[in-house]
MIMAR-293550 format. One record per residue (C-alpha): residue in three letters; x, y, z; chain. Coordinates in nm, 4 decimals. Layout:
+-------+----------+----------+----------+--------+
: lumba :       px :       py :       pz : torkol :
+-------+----------+----------+----------+--------+
:   Ala :        X :        Y :        Z :      A :
...
+-------+----------+----------+----------+--------+
This chain:
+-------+----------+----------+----------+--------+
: lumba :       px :       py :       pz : torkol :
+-------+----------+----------+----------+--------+
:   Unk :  10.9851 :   9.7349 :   7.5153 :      A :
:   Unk :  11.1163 :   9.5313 :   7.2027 :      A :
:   Unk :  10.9486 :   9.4857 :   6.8333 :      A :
:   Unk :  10.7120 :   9.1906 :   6.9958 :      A :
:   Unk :  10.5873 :   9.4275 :   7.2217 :      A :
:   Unk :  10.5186 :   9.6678 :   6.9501 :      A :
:   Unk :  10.3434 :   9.4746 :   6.7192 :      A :
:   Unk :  10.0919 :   9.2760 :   6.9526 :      A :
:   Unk :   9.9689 :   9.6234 :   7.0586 :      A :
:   Unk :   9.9666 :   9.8104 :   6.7454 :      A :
:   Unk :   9.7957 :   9.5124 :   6.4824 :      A :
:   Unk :   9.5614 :   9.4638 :   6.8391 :      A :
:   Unk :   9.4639 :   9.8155 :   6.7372 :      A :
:   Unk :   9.3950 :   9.7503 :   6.3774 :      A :
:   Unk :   9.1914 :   9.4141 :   6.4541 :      A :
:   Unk :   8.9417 :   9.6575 :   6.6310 :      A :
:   Unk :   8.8458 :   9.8088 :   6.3124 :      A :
:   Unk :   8.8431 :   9.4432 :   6.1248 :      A :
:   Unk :   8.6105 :   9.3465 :   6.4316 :      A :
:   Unk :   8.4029 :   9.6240 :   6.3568 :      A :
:   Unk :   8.3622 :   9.5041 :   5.9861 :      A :
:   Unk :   8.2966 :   9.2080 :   6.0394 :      A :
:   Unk :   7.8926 :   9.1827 :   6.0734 :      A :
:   Unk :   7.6926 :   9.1689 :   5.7740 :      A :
:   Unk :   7.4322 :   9.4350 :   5.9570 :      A :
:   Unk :   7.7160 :   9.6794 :   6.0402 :      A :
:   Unk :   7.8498 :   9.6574 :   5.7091 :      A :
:   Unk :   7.4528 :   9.7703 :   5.6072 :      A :
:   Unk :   7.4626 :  10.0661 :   5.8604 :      A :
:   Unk :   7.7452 :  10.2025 :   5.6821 :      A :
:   Unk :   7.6227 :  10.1823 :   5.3665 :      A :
:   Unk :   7.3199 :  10.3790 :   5.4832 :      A :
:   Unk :   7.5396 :  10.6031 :   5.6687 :      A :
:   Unk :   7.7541 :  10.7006 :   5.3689 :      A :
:   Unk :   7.4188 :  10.8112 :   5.2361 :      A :
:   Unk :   7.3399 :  11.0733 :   5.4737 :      A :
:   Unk :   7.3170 :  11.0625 :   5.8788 :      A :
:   Unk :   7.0141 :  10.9130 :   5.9746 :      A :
:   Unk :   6.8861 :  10.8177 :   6.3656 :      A :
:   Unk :   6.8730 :  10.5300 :   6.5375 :      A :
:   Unk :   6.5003 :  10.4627 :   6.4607 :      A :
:   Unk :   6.5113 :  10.5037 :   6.0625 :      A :
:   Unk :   6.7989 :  10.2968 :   6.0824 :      A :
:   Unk :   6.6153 :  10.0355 :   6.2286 :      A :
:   Unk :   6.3591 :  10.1075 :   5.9963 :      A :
:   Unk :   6.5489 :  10.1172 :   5.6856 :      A :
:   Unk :   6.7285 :   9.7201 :   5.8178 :      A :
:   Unk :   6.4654 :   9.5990 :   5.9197 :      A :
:   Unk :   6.6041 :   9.5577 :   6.2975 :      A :
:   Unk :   6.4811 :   9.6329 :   6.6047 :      A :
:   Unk :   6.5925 :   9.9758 :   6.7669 :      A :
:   Unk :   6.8191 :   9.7450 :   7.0385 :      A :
:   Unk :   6.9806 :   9.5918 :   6.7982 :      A :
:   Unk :   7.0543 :   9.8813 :   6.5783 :      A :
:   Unk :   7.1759 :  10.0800 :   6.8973 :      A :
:   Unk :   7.4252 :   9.7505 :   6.9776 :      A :
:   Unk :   7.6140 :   9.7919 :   6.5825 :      A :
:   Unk :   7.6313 :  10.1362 :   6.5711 :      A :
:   Unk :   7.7616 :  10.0974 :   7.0138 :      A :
:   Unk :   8.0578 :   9.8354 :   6.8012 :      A :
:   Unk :   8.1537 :  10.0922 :   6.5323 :      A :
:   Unk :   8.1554 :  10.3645 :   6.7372 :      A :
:   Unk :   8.4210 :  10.2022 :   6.9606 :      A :
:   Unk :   8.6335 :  10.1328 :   6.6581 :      A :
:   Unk :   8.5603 :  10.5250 :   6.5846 :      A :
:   Unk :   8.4222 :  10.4629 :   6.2667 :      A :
:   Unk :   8.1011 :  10.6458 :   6.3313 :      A :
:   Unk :   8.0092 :  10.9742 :   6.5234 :      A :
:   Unk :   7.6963 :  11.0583 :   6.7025 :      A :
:   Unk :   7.5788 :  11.4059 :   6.7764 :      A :
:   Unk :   7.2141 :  11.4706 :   6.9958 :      A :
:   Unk :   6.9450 :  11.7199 :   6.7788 :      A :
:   Unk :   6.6415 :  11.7722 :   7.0130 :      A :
:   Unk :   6.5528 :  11.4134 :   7.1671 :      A :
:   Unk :   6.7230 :  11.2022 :   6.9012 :      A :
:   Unk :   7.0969 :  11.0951 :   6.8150 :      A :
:   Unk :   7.1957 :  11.1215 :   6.5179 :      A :
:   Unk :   7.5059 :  10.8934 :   6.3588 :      A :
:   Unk :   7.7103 :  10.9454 :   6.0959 :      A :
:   Unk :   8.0754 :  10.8463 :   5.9051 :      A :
:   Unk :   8.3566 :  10.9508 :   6.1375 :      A :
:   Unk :   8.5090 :  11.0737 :   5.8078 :      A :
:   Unk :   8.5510 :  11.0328 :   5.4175 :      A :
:   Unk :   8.8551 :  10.7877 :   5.5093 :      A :
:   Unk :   8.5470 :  10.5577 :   5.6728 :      A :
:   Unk :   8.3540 :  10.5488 :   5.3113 :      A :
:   Unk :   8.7213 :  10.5041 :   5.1309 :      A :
:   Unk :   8.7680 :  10.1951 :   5.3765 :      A :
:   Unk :   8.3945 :  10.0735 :   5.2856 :      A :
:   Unk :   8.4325 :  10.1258 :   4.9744 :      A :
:   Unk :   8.7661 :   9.9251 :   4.9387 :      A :
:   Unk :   8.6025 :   9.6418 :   5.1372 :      A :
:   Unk :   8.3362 :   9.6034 :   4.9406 :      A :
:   Unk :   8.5512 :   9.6613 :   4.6214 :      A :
:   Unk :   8.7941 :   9.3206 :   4.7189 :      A :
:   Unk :   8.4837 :   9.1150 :   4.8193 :      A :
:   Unk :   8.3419 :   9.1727 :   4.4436 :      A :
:   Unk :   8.7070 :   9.0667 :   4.2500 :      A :
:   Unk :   8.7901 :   8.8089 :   4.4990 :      A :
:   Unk :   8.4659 :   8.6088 :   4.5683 :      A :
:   Unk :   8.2837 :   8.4846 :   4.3297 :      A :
:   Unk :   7.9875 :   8.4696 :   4.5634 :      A :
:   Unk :   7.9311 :   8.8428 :   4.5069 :      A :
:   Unk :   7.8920 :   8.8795 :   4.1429 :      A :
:   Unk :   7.6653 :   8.5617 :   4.1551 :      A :
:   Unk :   7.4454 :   8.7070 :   4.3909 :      A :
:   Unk :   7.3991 :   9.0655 :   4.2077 :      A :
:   Unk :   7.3420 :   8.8679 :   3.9052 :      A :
:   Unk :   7.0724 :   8.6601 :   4.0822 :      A :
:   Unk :   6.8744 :   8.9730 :   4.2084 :      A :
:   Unk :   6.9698 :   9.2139 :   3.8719 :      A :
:   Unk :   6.6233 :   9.3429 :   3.6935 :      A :
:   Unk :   6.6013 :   9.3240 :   3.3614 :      A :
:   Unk :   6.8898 :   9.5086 :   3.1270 :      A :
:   Unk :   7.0741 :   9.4993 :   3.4480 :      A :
:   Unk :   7.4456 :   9.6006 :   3.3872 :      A :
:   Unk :   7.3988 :   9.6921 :   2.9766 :      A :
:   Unk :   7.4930 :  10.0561 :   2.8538 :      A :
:   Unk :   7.6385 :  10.1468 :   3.2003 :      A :
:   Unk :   7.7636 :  10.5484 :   3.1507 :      A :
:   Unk :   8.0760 :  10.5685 :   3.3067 :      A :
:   Unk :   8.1324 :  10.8702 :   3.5486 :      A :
:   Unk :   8.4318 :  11.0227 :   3.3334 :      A :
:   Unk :   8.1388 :  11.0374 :   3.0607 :      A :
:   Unk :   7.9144 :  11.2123 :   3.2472 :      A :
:   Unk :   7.9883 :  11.5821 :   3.2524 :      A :
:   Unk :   8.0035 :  11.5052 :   2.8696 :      A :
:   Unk :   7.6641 :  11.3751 :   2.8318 :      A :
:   Unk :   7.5189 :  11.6015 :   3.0746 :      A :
:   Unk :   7.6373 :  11.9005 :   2.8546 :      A :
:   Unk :   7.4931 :  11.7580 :   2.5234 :      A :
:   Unk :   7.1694 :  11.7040 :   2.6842 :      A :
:   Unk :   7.1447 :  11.4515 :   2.9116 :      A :
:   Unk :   6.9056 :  11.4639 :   3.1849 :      A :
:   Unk :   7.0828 :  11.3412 :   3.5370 :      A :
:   Unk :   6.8436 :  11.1523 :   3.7935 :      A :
:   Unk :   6.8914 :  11.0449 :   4.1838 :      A :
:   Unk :   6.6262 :  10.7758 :   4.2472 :      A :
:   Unk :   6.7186 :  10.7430 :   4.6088 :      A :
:   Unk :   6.5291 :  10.8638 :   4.9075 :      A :
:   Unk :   6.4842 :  11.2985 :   4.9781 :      A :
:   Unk :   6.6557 :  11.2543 :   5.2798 :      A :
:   Unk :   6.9897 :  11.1370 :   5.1135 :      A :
:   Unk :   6.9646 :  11.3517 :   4.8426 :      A :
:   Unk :   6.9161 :  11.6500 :   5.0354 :      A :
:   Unk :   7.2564 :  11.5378 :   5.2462 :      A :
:   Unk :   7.4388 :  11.5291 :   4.8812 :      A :
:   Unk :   7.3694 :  11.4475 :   4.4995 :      A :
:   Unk :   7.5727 :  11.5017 :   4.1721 :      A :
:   Unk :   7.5816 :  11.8496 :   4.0428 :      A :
:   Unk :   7.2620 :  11.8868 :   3.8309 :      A :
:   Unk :   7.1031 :  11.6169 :   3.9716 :      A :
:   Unk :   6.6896 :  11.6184 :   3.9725 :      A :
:   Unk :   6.5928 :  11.4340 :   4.3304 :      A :
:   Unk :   6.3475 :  11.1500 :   4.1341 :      A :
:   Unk :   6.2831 :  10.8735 :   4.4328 :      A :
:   Unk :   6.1913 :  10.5352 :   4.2759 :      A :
:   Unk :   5.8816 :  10.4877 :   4.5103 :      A :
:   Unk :   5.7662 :  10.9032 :   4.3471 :      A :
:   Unk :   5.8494 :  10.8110 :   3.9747 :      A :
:   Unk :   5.5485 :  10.6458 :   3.8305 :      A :
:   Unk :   5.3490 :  10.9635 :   3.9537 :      A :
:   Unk :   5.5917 :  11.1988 :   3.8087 :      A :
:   Unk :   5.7011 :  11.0562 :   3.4771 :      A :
:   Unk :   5.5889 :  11.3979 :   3.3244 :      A :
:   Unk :   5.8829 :  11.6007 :   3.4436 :      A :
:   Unk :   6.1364 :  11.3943 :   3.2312 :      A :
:   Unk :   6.2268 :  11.4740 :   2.8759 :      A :
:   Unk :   6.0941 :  11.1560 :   2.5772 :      A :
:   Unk :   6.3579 :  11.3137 :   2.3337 :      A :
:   Unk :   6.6793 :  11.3264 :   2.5560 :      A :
:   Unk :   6.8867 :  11.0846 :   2.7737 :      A :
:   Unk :   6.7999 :  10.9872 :   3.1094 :      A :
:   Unk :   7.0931 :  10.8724 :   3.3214 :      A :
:   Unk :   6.9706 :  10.7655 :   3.6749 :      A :
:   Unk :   7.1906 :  10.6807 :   3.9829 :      A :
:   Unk :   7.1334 :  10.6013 :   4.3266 :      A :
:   Unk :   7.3509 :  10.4506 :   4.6334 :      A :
:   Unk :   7.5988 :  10.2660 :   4.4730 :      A :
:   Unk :   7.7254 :   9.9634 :   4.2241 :      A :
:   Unk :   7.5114 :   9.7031 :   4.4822 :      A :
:   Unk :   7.2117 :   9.9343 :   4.5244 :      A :
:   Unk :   6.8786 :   9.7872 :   4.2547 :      A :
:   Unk :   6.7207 :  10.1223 :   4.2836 :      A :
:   Unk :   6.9021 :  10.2898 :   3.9439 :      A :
:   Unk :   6.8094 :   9.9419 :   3.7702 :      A :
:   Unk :   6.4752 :   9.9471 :   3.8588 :      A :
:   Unk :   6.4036 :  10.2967 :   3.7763 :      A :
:   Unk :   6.5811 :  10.2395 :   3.4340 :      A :
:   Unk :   6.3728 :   9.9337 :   3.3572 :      A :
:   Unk :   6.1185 :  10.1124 :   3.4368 :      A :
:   Unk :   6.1729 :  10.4301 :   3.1973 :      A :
:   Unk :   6.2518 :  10.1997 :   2.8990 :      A :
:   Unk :   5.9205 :   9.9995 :   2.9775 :      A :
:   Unk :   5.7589 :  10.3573 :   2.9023 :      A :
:   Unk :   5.9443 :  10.4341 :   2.6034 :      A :
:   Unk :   6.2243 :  10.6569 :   2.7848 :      A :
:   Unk :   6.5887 :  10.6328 :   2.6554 :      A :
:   Unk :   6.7634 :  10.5313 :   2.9780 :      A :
:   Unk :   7.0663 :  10.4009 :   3.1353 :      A :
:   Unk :   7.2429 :  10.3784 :   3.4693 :      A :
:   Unk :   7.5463 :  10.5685 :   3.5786 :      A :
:   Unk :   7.8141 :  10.3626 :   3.6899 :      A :
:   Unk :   7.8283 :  10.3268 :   4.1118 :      A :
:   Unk :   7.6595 :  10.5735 :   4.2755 :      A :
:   Unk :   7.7434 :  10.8602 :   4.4864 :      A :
:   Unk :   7.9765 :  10.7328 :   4.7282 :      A :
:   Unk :   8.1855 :  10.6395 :   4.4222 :      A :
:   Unk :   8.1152 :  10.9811 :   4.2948 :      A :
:   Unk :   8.2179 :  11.0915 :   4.5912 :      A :
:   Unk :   8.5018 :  10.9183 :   4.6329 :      A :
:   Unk :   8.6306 :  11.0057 :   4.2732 :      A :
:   Unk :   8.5823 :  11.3916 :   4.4147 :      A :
:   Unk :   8.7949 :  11.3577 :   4.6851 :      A :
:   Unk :   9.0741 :  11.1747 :   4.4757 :      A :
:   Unk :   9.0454 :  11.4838 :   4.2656 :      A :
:   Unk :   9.0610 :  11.7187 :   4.5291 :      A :
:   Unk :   9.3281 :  11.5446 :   4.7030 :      A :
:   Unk :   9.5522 :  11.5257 :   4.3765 :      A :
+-------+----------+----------+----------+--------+
């Protein structure tokens, strides 16, 4: 067998995984699933597809064996193959915001108010956290409960005007939620400074977080 050979069957390999990728709805089930694992039906939920259709994506990226599916009681349950599946999601999504301008244009079309101002950068954090700082995750139980940031109080956006008592008026909020592309940090942080609360938004989320962990582990 000679280099030709070689190559048609090794980058035939790799174009499974681009194949994979490329679907705007699959590229939406990972993003969920690098939240927490989650079932076919609150996947379908959560997108807004039908059950078939969700069952057909996740069918696609399990072939390219980016996701794993394990049975509890009557239900399967899918998840990241690994943390080199967020890393490769992450990277995606990271080249699609520097090299098309179509992706900064639409977050800026969509962005609440005060959108983007007085980001806190993650290598702040531990720093403002230890002077005071009060450290929020506005997304849903179920993905908090899978993970969250150290210290983190499990706020959802769709729970915080009914518990707006539990947060401090005379320290620093800092809120977070699924990532640079998610609203949900934006909104609750518009929301907070509507009521008088000093707030900001952590820069990404937690599979940056994440990410940044592993780095760290891995160095």
């Amino acid at each position: 067998m000679g280099h030709r050979d070689f190559k048609d069957r090794i980058y035939a390999q790799f174009a499974r995984v681009g194949s994979a990728l490329g679907s705007e709805k699959r590229l939406e089930l990972l993003d969920l699933l690098a939240q927490a694992p989650r079932h076919v039906e609150a996947l379908a939920n959560e997108t807004e597809m039908s059950v078939a259709n969700v069952s057909q994506h996740l069918q696609a990226l399990r072939n390219a064996r980016l996701v794993d599916s394990q049975r509890q009681g009557n239900r399967i349950v899918y998840r990241l193959a690994d943390d080199t599946v967020l890393g490769l999601w992450l990277a995606l999504r990271s080249v699609a915001g520097s090299r098309l301008a179509e992706v900064p244009a639409i977050a800026a079309e969509f962005a609440v108010d005060g959108a983007g101002e007085e980001e806190v950068a993650r290598g702040r954090l531990n720093e403002l956290v230890a002077e005071g700082a009060v450290l929020i995750d506005v997304r849903p139980a179920l993905e908090y409960a899978h993970g969250h940031l150290p210290g983190a109080l499990s706020l959802p956006i769709d729970e915080l005007p009914t518990r707006l008592d539990e947060l401090p008026r005379d320290r620093p909020i800092v809120a977070y939620c699924r990532g640079a592309y998610c609203l949900f940090a934006d909104e609750a942080v518009d929301f907070l400074r509507q009521r008088g609360f000093q707030a900001a938004r952590l820069e990404g989320g937690w599979p940056e977080w994440r990410l940044d962990e592993l780095s760290v582990a891995g160095g």
